[in-house]
DONU-831865 format. One record per residue: x, z, y of N, C-alpha, C, CB in turn. Coordinates in Angstrom, 3 decimals. Glycine has a CB too. Layout:
<recs>
rec nx->X	nz->Z	ny->Y	cax->X	caz->Z	cay->Y	cx->X	cz->Z	cy->Y	cbx->X	cbz->Z	cby->Y
...
</recs>
This chain:
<recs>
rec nx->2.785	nz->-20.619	ny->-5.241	cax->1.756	caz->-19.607	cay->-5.361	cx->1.487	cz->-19.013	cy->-3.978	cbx->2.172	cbz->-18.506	cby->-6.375
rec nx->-0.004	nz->-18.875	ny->-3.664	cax->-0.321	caz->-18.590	cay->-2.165	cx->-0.291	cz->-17.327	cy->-2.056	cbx->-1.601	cbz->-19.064	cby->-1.611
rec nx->-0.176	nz->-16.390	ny->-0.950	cax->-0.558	caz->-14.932	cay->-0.943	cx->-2.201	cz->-14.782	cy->-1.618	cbx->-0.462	cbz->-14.342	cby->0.789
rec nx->-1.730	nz->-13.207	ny->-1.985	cax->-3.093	caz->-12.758	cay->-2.573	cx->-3.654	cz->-11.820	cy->-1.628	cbx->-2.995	cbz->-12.067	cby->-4.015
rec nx->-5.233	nz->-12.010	ny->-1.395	cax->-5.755	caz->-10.972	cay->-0.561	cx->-6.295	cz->-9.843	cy->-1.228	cbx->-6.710	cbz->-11.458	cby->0.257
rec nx->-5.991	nz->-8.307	ny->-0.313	cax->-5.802	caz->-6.936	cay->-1.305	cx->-7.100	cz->-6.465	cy->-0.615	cbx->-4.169	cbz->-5.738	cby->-1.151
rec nx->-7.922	nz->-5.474	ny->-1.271	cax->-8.728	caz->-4.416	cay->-0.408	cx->-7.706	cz->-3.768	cy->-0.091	cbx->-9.869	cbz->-3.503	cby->-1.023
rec nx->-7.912	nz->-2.831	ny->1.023	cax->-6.845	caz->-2.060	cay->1.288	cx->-7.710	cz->-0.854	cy->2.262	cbx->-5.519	cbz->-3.013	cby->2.051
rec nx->-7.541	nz->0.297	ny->2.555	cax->-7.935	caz->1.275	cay->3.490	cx->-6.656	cz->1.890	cy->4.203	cbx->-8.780	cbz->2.358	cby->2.766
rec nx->-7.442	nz->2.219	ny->5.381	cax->-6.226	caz->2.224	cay->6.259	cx->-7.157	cz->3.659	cy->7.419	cbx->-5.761	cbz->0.152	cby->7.150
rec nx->-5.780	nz->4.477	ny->7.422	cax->-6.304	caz->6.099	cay->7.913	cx->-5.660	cz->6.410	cy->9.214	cbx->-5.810	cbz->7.434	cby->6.786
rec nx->-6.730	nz->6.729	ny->10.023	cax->-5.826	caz->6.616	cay->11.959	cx->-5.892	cz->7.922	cy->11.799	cbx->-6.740	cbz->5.854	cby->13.829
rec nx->-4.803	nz->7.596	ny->13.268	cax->-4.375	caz->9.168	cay->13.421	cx->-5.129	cz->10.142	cy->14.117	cbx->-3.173	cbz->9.293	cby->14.065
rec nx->-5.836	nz->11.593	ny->14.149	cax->-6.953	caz->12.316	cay->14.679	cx->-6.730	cz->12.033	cy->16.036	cbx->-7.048	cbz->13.832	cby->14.338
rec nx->-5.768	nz->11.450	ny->16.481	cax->-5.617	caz->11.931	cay->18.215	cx->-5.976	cz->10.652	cy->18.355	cbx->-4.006	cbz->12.522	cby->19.112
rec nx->-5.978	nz->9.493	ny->17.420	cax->-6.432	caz->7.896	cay->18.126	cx->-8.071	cz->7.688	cy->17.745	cbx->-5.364	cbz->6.326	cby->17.262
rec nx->-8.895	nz->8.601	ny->17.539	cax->-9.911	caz->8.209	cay->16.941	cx->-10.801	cz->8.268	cy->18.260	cbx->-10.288	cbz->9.045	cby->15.649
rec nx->-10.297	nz->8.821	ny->19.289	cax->-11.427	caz->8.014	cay->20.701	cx->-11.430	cz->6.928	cy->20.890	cbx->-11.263	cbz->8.265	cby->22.115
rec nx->-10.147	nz->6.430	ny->20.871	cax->-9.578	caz->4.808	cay->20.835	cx->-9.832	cz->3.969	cy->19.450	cbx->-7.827	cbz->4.805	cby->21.045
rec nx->-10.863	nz->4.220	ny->18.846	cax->-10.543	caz->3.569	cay->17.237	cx->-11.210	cz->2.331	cy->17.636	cbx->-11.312	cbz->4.419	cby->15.623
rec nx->-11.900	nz->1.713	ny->18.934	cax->-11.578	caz->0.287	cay->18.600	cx->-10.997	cz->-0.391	cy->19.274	cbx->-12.400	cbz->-0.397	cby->18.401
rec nx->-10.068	nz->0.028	ny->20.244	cax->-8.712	caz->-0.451	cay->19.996	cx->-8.013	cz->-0.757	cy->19.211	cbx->-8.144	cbz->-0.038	cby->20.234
rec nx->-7.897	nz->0.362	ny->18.297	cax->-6.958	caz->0.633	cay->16.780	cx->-7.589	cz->-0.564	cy->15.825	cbx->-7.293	cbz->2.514	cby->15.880
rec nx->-9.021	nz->-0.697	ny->15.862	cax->-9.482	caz->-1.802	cay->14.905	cx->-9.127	cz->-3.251	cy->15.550	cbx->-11.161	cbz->-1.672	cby->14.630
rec nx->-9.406	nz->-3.673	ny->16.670	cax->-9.171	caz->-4.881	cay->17.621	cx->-7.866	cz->-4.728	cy->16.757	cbx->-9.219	cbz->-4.807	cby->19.568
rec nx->-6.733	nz->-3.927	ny->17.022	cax->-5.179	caz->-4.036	cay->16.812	cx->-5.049	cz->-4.782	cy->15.212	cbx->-4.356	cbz->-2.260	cby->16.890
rec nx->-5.790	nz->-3.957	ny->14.368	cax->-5.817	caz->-4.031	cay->12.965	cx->-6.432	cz->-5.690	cy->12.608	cbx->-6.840	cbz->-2.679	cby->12.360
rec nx->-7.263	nz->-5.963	ny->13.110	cax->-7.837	caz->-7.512	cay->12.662	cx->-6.784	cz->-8.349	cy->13.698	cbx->-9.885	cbz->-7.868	cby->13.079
rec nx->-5.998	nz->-8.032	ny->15.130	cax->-5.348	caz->-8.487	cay->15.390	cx->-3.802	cz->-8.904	cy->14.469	cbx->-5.506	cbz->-7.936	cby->16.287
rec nx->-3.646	nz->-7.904	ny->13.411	cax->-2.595	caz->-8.119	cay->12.615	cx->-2.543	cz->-8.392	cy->10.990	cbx->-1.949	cbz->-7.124	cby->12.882
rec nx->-4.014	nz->-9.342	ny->10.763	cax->-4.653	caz->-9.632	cay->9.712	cx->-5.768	cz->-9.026	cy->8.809	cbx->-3.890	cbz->-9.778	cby->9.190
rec nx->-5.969	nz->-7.715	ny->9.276	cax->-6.902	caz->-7.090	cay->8.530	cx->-8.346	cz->-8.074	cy->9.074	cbx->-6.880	cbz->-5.280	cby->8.874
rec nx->-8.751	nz->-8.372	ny->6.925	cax->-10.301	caz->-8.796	cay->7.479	cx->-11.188	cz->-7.437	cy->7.439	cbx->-11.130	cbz->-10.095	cby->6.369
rec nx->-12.284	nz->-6.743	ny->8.544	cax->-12.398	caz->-5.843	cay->8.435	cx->-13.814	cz->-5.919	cy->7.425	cbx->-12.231	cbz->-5.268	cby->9.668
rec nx->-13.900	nz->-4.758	ny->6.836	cax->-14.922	caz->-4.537	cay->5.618	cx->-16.086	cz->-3.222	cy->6.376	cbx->-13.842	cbz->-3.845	cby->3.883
rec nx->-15.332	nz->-1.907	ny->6.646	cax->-16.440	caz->-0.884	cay->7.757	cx->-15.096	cz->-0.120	cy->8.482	cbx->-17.859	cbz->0.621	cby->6.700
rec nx->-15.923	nz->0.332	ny->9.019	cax->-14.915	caz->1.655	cay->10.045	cx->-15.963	cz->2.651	cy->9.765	cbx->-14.588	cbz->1.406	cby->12.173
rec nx->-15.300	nz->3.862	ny->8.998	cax->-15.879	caz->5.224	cay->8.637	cx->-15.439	cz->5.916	cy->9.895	cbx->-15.302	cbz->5.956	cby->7.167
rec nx->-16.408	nz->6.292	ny->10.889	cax->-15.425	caz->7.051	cay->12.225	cx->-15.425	cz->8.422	cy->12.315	cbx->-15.896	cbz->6.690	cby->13.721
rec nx->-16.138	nz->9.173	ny->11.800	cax->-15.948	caz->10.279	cay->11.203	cx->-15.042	cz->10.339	cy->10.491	cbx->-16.769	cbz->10.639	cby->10.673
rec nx->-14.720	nz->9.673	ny->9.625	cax->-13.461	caz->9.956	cay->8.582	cx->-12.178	cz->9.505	cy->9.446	cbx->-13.570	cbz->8.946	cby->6.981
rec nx->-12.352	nz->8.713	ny->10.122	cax->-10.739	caz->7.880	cay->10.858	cx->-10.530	cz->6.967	cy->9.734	cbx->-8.998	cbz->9.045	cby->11.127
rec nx->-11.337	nz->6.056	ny->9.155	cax->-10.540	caz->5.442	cay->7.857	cx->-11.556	cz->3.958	cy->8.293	cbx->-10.817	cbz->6.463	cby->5.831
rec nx->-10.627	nz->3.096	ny->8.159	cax->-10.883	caz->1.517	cay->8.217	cx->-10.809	cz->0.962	cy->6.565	cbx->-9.529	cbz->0.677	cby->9.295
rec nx->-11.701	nz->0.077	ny->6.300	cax->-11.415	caz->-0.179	cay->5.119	cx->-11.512	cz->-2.096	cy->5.429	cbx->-12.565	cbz->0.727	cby->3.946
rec nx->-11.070	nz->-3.151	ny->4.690	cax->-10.844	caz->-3.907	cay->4.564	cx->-9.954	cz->-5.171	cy->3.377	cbx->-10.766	cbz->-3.562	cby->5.359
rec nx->-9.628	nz->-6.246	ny->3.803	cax->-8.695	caz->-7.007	cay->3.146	cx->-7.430	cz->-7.862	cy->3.398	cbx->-9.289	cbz->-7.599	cby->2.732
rec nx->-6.674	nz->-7.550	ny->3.469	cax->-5.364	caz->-8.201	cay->4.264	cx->-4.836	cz->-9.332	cy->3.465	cbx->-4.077	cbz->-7.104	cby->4.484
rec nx->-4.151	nz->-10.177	ny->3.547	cax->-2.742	caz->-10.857	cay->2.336	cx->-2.065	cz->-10.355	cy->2.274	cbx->-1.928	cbz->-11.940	cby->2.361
rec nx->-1.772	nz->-10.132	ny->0.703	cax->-0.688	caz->-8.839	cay->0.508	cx->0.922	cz->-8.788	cy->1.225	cbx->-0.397	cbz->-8.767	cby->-1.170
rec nx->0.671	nz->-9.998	ny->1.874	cax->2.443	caz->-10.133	cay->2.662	cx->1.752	cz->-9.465	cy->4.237	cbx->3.392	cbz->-12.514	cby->2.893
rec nx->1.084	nz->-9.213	ny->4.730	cax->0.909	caz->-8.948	cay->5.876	cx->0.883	cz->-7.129	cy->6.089	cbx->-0.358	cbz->-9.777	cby->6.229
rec nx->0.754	nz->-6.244	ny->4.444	cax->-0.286	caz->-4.840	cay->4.720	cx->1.542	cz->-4.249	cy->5.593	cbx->-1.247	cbz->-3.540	cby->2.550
rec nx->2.006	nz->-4.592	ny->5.740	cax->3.547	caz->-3.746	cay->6.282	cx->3.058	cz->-4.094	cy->7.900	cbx->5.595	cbz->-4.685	cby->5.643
rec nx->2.373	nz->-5.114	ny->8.694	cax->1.861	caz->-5.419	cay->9.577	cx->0.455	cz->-4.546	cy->9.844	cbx->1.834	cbz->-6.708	cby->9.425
rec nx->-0.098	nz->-4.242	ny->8.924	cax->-1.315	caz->-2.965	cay->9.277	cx->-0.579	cz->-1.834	cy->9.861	cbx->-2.201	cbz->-2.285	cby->7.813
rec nx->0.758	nz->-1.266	ny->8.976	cax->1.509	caz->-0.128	cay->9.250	cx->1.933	cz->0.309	cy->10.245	cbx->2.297	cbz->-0.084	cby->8.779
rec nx->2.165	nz->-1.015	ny->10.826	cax->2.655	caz->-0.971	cay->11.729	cx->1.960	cz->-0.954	cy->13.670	cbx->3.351	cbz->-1.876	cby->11.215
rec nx->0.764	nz->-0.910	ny->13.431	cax->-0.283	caz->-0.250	cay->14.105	cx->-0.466	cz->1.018	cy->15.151	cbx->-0.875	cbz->0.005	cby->13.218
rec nx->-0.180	nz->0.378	ny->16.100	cax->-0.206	caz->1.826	cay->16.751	cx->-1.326	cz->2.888	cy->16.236	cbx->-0.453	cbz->1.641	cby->18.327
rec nx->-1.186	nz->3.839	ny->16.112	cax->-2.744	caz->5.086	cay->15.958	cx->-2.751	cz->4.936	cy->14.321	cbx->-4.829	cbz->4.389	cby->16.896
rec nx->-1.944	nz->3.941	ny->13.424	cax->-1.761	caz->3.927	cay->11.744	cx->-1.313	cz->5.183	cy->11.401	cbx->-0.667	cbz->2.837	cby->11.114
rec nx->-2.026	nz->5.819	ny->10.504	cax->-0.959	caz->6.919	cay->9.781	cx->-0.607	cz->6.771	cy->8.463	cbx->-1.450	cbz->8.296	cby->9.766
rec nx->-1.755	nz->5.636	ny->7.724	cax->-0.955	caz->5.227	cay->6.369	cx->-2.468	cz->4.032	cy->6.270	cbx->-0.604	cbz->6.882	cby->4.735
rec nx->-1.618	nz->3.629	ny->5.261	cax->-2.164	caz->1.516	cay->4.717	cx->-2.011	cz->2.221	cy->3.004	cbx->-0.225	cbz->-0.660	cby->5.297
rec nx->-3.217	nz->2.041	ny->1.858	cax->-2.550	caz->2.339	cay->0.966	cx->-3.751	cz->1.003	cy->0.288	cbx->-2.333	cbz->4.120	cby->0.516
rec nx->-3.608	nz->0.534	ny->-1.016	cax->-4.474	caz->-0.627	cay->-1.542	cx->-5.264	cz->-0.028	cy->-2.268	cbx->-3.862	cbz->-1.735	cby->-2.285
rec nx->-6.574	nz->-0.071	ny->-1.835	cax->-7.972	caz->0.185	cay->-2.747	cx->-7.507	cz->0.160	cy->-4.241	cbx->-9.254	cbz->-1.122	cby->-2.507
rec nx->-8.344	nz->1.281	ny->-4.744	cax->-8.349	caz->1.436	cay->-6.160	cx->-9.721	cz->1.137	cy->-6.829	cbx->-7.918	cbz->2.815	cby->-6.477
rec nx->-9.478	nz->0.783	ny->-8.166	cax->-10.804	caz->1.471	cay->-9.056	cx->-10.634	cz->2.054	cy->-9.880	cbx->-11.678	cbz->0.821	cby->-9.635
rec nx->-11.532	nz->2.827	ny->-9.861	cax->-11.399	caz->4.357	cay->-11.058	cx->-12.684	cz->3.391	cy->-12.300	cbx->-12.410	cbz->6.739	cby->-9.995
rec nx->-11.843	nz->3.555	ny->-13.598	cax->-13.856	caz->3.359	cay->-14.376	cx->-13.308	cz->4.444	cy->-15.250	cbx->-14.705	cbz->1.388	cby->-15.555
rec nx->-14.415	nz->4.831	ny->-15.528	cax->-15.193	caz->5.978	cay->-16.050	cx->-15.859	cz->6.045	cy->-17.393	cbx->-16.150	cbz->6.187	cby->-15.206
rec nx->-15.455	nz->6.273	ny->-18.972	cax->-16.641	caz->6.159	cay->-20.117	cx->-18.302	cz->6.277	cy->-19.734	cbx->-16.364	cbz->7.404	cby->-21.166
rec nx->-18.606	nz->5.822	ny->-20.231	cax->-20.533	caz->6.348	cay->-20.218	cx->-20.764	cz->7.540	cy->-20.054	cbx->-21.461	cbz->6.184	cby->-21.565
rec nx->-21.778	nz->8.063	ny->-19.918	cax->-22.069	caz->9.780	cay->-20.468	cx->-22.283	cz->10.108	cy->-21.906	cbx->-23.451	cbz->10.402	cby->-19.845
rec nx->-22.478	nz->8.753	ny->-22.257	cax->-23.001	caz->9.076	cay->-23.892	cx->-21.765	cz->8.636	cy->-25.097	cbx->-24.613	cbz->7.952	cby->-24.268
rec nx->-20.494	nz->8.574	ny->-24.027	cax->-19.516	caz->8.141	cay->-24.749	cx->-18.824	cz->9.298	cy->-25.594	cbx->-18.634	cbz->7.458	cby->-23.869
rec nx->-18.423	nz->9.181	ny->-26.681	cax->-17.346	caz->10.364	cay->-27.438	cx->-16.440	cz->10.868	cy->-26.425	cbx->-16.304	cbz->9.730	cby->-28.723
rec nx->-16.108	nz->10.362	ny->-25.388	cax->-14.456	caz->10.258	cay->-24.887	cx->-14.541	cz->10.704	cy->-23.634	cbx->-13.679	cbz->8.726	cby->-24.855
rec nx->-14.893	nz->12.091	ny->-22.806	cax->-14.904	caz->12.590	cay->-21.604	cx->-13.868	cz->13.161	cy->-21.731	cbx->-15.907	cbz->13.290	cby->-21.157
</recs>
């Protein structure tokens, strides 16, 4: 069984965000495929193989790697809010 590739977002640290493309160069240097860079926010979003996201972490200017979620939600017209 091959690795699986994760979305994943990944949050730099306020003091590396002059340098954030460095920090991104670093990040696709250590498998991240990149998806956007929010630079206002400091947040990279992307897809790694799930054996590599300990290699995002490890990132200089990283302050955390956590794996994309989805939220779903009933309808509006559902019984169940």
């Amino acid at each position: 069984m091959g690795t699986v590739s994760v979305p994943v977002i990944v949050s730099v640290a306020d003091d590396q965000l002059a340098d954030l493309p460095a920090v991104v160069d670093a990040l696709r240097d250590a498998g991240l495929r990149l998806g956007e860079v929010l630079i206002a926010a400091g947040v990279v979003t992307g897809t790694v193989d799930s054996d590599r996201i300990s290699s995002l972490s490890a990132v200089p200017g990283v302050v955390d790697v956590e794996r994309e979620r989805t939220v779903g939600l009933p309808p509006p017209d559902s019984p169940v809010q």
